[in-house]
N, C-alpha and C positions, 0 to 999 in steps of 0.2 A: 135439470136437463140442460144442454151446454146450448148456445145459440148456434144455429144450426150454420152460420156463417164463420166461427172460427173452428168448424171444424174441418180438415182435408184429407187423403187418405192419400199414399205415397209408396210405389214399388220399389219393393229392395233389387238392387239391380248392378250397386256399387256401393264404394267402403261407406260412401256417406248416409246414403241409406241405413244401410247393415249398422252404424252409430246409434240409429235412431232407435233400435228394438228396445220394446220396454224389458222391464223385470219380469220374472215371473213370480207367481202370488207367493209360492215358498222355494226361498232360497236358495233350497239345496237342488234347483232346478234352472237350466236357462236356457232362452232358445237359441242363444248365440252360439253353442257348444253343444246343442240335441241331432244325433243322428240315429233316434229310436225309430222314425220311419224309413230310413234310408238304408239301414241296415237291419236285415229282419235276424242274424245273428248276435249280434253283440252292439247293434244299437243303443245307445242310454241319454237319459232325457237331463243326465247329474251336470249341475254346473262345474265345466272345468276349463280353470284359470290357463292351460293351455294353449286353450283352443282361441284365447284372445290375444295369443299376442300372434301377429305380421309372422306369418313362415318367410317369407324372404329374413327378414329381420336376424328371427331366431337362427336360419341358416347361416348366416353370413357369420353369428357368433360362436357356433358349435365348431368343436375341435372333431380333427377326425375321425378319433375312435370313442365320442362320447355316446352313449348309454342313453336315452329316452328315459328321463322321471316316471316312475311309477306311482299313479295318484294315489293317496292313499283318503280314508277316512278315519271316524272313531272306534271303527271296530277293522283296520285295516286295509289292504287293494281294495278299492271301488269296482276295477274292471279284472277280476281270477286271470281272466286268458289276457291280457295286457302285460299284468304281474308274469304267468309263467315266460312269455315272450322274452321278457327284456330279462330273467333268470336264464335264460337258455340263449340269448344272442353271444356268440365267441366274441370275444376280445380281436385287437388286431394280431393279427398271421406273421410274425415275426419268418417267417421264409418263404411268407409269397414271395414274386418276384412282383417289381416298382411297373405297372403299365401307366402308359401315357394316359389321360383322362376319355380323351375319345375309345382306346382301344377296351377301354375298362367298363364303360355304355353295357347293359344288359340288353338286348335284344328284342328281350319278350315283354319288357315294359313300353313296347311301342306298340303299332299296331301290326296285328301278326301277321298279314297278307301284303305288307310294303317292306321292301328292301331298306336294310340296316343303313343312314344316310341318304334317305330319301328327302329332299327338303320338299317338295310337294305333296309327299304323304299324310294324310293329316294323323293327329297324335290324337291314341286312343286313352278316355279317360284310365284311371288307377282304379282300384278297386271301390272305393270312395267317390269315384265320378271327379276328381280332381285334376286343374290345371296345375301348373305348377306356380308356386307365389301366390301370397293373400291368406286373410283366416277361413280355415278348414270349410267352415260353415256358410261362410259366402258361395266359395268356390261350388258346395253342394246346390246352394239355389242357382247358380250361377248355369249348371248343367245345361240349362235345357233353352238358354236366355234366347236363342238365337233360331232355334225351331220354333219353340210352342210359347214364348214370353215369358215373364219374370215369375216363380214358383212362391213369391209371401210379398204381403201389403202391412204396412202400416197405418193407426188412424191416429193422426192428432187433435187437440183440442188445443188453440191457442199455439203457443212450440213443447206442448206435451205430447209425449208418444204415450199413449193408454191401453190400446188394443194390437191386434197383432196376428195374424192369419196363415198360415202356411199352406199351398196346396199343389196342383198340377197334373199331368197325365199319369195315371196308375202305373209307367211302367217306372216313375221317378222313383215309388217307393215300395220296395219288394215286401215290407214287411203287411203293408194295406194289399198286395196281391196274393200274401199268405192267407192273410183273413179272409181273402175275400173264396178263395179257395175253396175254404170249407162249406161251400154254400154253392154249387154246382148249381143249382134252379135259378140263380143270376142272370142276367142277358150278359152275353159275352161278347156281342156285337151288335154295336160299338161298342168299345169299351169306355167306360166312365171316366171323368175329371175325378178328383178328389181331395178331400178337405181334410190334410191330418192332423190341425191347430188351430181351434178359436181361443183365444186370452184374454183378458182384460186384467189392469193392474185392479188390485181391491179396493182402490179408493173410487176406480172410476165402472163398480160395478151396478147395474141396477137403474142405467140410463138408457137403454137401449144402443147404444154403441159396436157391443158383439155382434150387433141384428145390421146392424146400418153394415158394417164391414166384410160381413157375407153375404147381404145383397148386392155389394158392390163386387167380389169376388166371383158371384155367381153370373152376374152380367158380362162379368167384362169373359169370363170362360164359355159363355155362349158365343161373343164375339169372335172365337177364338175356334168355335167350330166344333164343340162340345156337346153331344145331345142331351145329357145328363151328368150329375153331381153323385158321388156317394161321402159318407162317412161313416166312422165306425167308435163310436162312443164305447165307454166300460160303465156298463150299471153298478151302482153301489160305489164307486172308486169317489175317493175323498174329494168336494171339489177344486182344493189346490195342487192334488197331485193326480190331474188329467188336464190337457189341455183338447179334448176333445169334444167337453162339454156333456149334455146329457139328450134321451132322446126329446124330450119335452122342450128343450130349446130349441132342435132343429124343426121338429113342427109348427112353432113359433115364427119360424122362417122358410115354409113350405117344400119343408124334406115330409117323407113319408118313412112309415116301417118296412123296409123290402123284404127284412130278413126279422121276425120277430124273435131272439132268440134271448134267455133270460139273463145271460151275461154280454153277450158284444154282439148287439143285435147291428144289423145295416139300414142306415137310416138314406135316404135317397131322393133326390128331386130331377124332375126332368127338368132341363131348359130349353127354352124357346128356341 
């Protein structure tokens, strides 16, 4: 068990932060490139080396009719509809005509009730909840920094990052309001905080640390005006390839069964 004084717990909030995220238990997974909550279609939890590098960065390098890499694996595309995508993007229009860079601006990528050069209008996220500039993944925690506070904690021990937490207002993650969907006898007012990532790396499993870093997530989302927590664990799912944990942890840390269901049952705690 670590001394309970080098250990601290720290909001991802900016890049420095966002450095700090640990690994995940298996590999082929990371949280620095998961938008399996955020996206309830095409979400995926697979580590990809993309998603780390600096989009400014990579912008500044890319020519202007380059092609988006298509991730691949061992048995081929990672993401079908990424692949079809970047198969079906045309090449550049050898007889468009040359527009100036402002007059060439799409419209509809702003927000749709402010006139086109509006500098007071504020700019509506992308489909991904994204600013422009930064990794992918920030940007998604980033969403919401300024209404409802920072969306993932970090805990370290000593300057080890071990643990790791994702969470926020249900409206951050369509895929936990899919779920949650199928379960209409839910109270739908208020609507719940939610927890869609407890981790810990494997070495630093088995100390109590996942428990200490959702008590702390859970306090500070009561602070925050929160009546209540859900989460939505997968029974039987391998424990390195779920970051949601199991329902026997969350009881452990005074969630309850809301939804007793034998596969992705809702586990639930009020707060104070």
């Amino acid at each position: 068990m670590p001394d309970p004084e080098s250990i601290s717990i720290v909001e991802v909030t900016d890049e420095a932060a966002f450095r700090l995220i640990p690994p995940c238990a298996d590999p082929g997974f990371d949280h620095r490139s998961c938008d399996y909550w955020e996206d309830a279609d095409r979400g995926s939890k697979a580590a990809r080396l993309a998603w780390l590098t600096d989009g400014r960065t990579a912008a500044a390098g890319a020519s202007a009719d380059a092609r988006p890499p298509v991730e691949t694996g061992a048995s081929g595309p990672v993401n079908p509809f990424l692949a079809e995508a970047v198969r079906r993007q045309p090449t550049a229009n050898p007889f468009a005509t040359s527009l100036p860079a402002a007059a060439a601006e799409n419209p509809f990528l702003i927000d749709d009730d402010a006139p086109v050069g509006n500098p007071f209008a504020p700019r509506r996220a992308n489909a991904r909840g994204a600013a422009d500039g930064g990794h992918p993944k920030l940007r998604l925690l980033r969403r919401g920094l300024a209404v409802v506070g920072s969306h993932a904690m970090v805990l370290l021990v000593g300057d080890s990052a071990v643990a790791y937490c994702q969470f926020g207002p249900l409206s951050a993650y369509p895929r936990a309001q899919r779920t949650r969907d199928l379960y209409p006898a839910l109270p739908d007012a208020p609507l719940p905080a939610v927890i869609t990532c407890i981790a810990t790396t494997a070495e630093a499993r088995h100390q109590g640390l996942a428990r200490r870093l959702v008590g702390t997530v859970c306090d500070d989302l009561a602070t925050r005006g929160f009546a209540a927590v859900e989460t939505y664990p997968e029974i039987d799912a391998r424990p390195d390839a779920t970051s949601a944990a199991t329902p026997a942890f969350w009881e452990s840390v005074g969630f309850y069964r809301a939804v007793a269901d034998a596969r992705f049952p809702v586990m639930r705690r009020e707060l104070a």
